[in-house]
N, C-alpha and C positions, 0 to 999 in steps of 0.2 A: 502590456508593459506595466510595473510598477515603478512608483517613485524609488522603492530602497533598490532595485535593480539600476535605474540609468543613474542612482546616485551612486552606488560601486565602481561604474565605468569612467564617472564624473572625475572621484576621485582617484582615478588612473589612468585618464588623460589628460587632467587640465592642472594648471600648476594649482598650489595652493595658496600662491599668491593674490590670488583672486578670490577675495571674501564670500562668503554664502550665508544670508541673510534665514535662510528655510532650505528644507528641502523638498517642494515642489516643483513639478516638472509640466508646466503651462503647456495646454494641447491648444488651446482657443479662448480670446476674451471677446469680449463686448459690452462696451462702456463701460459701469463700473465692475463687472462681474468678469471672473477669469472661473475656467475649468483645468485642471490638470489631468495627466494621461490615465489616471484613474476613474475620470469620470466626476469628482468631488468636485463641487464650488465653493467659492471663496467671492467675498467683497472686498475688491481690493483700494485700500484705505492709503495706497504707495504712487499709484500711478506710474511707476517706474521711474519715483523720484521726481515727482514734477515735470514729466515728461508729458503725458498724455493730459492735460489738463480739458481737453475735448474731448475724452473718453478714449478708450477703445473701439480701435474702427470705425470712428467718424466716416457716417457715408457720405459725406462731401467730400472729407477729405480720401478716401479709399479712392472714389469715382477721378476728382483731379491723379492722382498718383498711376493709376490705372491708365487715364488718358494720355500721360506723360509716357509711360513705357508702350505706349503705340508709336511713338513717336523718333524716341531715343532714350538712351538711359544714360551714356557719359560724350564728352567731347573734352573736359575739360575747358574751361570757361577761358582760362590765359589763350586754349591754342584757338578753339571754334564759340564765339561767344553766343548768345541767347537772350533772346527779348525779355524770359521771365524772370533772369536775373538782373535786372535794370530795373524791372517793374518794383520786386520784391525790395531791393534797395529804396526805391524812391517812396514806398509806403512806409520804412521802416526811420527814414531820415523826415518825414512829418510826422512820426507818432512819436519817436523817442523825446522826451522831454528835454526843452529848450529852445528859445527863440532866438535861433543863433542857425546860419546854413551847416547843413552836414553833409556828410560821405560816410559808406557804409563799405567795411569786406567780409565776405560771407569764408568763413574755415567750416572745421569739419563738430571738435566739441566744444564745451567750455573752458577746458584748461587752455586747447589753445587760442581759446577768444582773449581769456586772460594775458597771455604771455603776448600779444599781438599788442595788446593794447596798451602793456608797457615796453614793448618793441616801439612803437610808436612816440609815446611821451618822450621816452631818451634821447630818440632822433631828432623830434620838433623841440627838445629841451637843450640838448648838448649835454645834460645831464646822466647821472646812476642810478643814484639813492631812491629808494621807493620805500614807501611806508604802508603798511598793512596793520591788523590787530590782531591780538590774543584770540584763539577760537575761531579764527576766519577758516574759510575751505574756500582754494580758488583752484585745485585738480594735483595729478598727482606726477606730471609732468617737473621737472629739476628744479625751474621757475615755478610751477604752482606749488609744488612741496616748499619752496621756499616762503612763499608769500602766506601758504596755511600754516593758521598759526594753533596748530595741534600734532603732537611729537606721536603719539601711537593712534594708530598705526600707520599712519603717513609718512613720518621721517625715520623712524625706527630702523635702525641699521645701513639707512642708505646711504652715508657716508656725509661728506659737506655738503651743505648746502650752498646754493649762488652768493658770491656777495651783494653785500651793500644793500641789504633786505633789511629792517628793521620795524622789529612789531612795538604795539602799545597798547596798554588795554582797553576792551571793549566796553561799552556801560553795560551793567546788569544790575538792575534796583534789586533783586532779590538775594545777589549778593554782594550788595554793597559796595558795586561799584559805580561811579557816575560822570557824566559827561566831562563835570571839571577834573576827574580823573585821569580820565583819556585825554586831556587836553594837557594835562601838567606830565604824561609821559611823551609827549610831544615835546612839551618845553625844556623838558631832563637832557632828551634827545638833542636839541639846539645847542644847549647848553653843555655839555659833556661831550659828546660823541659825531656828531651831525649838521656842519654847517649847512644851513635852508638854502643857500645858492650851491648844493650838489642833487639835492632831490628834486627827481623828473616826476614825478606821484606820490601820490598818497590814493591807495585802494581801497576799498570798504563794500561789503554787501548793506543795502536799505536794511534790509533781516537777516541774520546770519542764518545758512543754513544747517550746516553738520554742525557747528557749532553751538545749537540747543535755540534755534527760534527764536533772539534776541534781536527785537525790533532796535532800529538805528533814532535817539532823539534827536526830534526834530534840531534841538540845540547842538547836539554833535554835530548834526549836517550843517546848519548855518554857520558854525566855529570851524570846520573841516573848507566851506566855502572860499570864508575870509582869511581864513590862513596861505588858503593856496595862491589865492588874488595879490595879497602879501608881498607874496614872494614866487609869484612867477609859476606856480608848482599844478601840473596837472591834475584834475581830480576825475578818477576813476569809480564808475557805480560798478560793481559786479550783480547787473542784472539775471545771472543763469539762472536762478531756482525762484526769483520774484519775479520775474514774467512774465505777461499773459495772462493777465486778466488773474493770476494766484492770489494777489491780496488785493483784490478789489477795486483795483484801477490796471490799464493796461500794461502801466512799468510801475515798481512802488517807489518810483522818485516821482511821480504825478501826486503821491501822498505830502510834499515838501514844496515848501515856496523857493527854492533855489535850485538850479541843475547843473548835474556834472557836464564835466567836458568830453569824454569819453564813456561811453554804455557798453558792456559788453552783455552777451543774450545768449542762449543754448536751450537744453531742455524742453521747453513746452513751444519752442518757434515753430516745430515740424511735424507735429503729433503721432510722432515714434521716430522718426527717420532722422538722422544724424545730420544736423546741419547746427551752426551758430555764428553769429557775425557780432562785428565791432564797430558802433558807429557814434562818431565823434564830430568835433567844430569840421568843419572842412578843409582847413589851415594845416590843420593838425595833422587827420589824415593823409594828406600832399604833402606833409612832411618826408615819406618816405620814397626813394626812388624806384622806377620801376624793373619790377621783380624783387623786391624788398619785401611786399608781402604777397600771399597766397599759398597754394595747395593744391596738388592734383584734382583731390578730391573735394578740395572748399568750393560750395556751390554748387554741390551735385544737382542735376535738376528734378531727380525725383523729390528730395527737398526739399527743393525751391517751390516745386510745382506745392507739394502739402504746405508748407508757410502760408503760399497766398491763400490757400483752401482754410488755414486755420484764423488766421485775420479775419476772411470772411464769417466764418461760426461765431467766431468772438464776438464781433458787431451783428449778426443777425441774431444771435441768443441772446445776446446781453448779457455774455456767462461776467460781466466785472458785475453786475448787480445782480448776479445768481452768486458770486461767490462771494458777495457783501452778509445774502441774504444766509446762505448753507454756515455760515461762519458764526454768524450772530445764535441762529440756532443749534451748532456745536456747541459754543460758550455755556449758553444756557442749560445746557445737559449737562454740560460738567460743573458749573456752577451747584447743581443738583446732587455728582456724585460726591461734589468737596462737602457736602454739607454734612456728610457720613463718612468722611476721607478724611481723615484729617490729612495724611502722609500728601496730600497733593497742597505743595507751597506755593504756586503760582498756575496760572492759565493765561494766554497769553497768541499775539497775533493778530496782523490786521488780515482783512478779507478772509479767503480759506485757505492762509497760512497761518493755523493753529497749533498750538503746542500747548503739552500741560506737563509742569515738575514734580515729581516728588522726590520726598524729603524726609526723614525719620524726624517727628512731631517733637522728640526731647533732647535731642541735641543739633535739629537742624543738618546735622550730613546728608551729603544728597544720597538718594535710594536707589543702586541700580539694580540690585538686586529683584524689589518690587516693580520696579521699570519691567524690568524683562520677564520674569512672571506672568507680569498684568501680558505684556505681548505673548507671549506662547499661548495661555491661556484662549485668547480670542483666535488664535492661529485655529484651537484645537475646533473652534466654535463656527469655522468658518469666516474669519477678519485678519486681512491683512494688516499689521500695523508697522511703522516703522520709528528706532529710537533715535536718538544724539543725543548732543551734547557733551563736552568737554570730561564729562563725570561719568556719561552713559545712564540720565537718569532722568531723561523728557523723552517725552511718545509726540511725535508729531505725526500730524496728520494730512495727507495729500491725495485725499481723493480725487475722483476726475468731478471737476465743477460739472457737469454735467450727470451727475451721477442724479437721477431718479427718486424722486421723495422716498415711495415706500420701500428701497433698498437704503439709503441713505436712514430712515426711522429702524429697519433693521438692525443697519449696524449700531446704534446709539442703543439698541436692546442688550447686543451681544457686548459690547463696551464695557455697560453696566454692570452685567454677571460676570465681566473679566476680571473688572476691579475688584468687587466682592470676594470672589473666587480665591485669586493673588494672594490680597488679605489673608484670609482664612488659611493659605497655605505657606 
């Protein structure tokens, strides 16, 4: 088979609704390295999004998943329950940040971890109103379209939005925006539009993701804290894409001296397998009656089973101080290329959630243009890379922490010739 072949068929079965990043057609990966049906390799620099953060085909994790379907594959946790989904909770309710008891429900993605978790606050709140920012991505679900605060291609065309969703801006030093920013569209909001005793949240990613890799200041989080203490108001981390060990501690509210109320998780919990939960005060959680939440398939156990398998990799690698370490030596490579770049305006990211901007050096507009360039180019070189950002004009970078020095030195070769390359073209 060729790739332009199932890519004909692609496009005549599958709606086009459903974005295509490349067209490669994945026969087999492992760790950081993916083949397609042509036989070509590629270093894959995406992880499927923050997904596989322990690689591809973790043999822990294969071997636990493997065990499980000797076992069984569904029951449905509401109808026939399971010891591993108790265990999997009760790990997840002492790692997640805060000294405070929790409870924990396992759904199936991230948008519906999101939308659970303002399911949640409104119940234990009595409250509506929920607050979000500029550039967030919390899924594409009616409530997560609502709560991301980016119009293409998310909201584009799909008609209203939920009410009583209100965004405010994100800080971004690079363009000039900052904490007291986002706090005085807060205040606008109170003041204007929004009495603080109708808002059951206020939502925010530690780093935004699609939203261009915009770490959360420590100030914003301590101001977002006191605000909510205030005035009663739930405070929601959207941990799906900082997870696991990705910026260098196990949640990137471990990077902050204050914790939310509610955490929500997906992506890298199950290292490929579709699971994500929501775990909060335990108040909170029992706020809700039973059958209020869940999912057929929330807590599938082959999921559950890879969760605990990836917890353990986590703590026996020590991928949070593998991805302290892969991070620091990104920077430094880029730091290298900006020194003959000018077009790159910032680098940026804790752990190994890195991102780098560019920007046209004389009038400062951002560059998506050279963004995607720079990506194809490394495509062609064999490196996957993946962009955002609100402009379409930062490359983020999401290898598996796992990924192998001299694959990892590899692709900081092929990077290098990308950017040049881009340049030049």
């Amino acid at each position: 088979m060729l790739n332009a072949e199932v890519a004909k068929r692609r496009d005549d079965a599958i709606s086009r609704g459903v974005g295509m990043m490349t067209q490669i057609y994945a026969d087999r990966a492992l760790n950081a390295e993916v083949w397609d049906i042509e036989g070509n390799r590629y270093i894959d620099f995406a992880a499927g999004i923050a997904v596989v953060n322990t690689g591809h085909c973790h043999p822990r994790v294969m071997a636990a998943v493997a065990e499980q379907m000797g076992r069984f594959t569904h029951t449905c946790h509401q109808v026939l329950p399971y010891e591993s989904y108790i265990r999997l909770a009760e790990r997840l309710n002492a790692a997640v940040p805060g000294d405070f008891a929790k409870k924990t429900v396992f759904v199936t993605t991230g948008a519906e971890a999101c939308e659970n978790a303002v399911k949640i606050a409104r119940i234990a709140t009595g409250r509506n109103g929920v607050i979000a920012f500029g550039g967030a991505f919390h899924g594409r679900t009616y409530m997560g379209m609502s709560l991301t605060g980016k119009v293409e291609p998310y909201k584009k065309g799909f008609g209203a939005m939920m009410p009583d969703v209100w965004h405010v801006p994100f800080p971004q030093d690079v363009h000039g925006v900052s904490t007291a920013d986002a706090m005085a569209g807060i205040t606008k909001l109170f003041k204007a539009d929004l009495d603080p005793a109708r808002v059951a949240a206020i939502i925010f990613e530690p780093v935004q993701g699609e939203g261009g890799f915009y770490p959360a200041p420590k100030e914003l989080v301590r101001a977002i804290r006191k605000l909510c203490d205030e005035h009663g108001i739930v405070m929601i981390a959207d941990e799906v894409q900082t997870g696991f060990a990705r910026t260098g501690t196990l949640f990137a509210m471990h990077g902050y001296d204050v914790a939310a109320d509610i955490t929500t998780m997906a992506k890298g919990l199950a290292g490929g397998l579709p699971l994500a939960a929501v775990t909060g005060r335990a108040e909170l959680m029992d706020a809700a009656h039973p059958g209020g939440l869940g999912g057929t398939y929330g807590g599938n156990p082959l999921g559950i089973a890879a969760a605990n398998a990836v917890l353990d990799v986590i703590e026996e690698e020590d991928l949070c101080a593998r991805a302290n370490e892969l991070g620091g030596r990104l920077k430094q490579r880029l730091e290298a290329i900006r020194s003959v770049t000018p077009e790159i305006s910032d680098i940026r990211g804790p752990g190994f959630m890195v991102a780098v901007e560019f920007a046209n050096p004389g009038n400062h507009e951002p560059d998506a243009g050279l963004t995607n360039r720079i990506r194809m180019e490394a495509l062609k070189r064999g490196l996957i890379l993946l962009t955002c950002g609100v402009y379409g004009n930062v490359i983020r970078f999401l290898a598996p922490i796992t990924i192998p020095d001299a694959h990892f030195a590899e692709a900081m070769e092929i990077l290098e010739a990308s950017v040049a390359a881009a340049r030049q073209g």
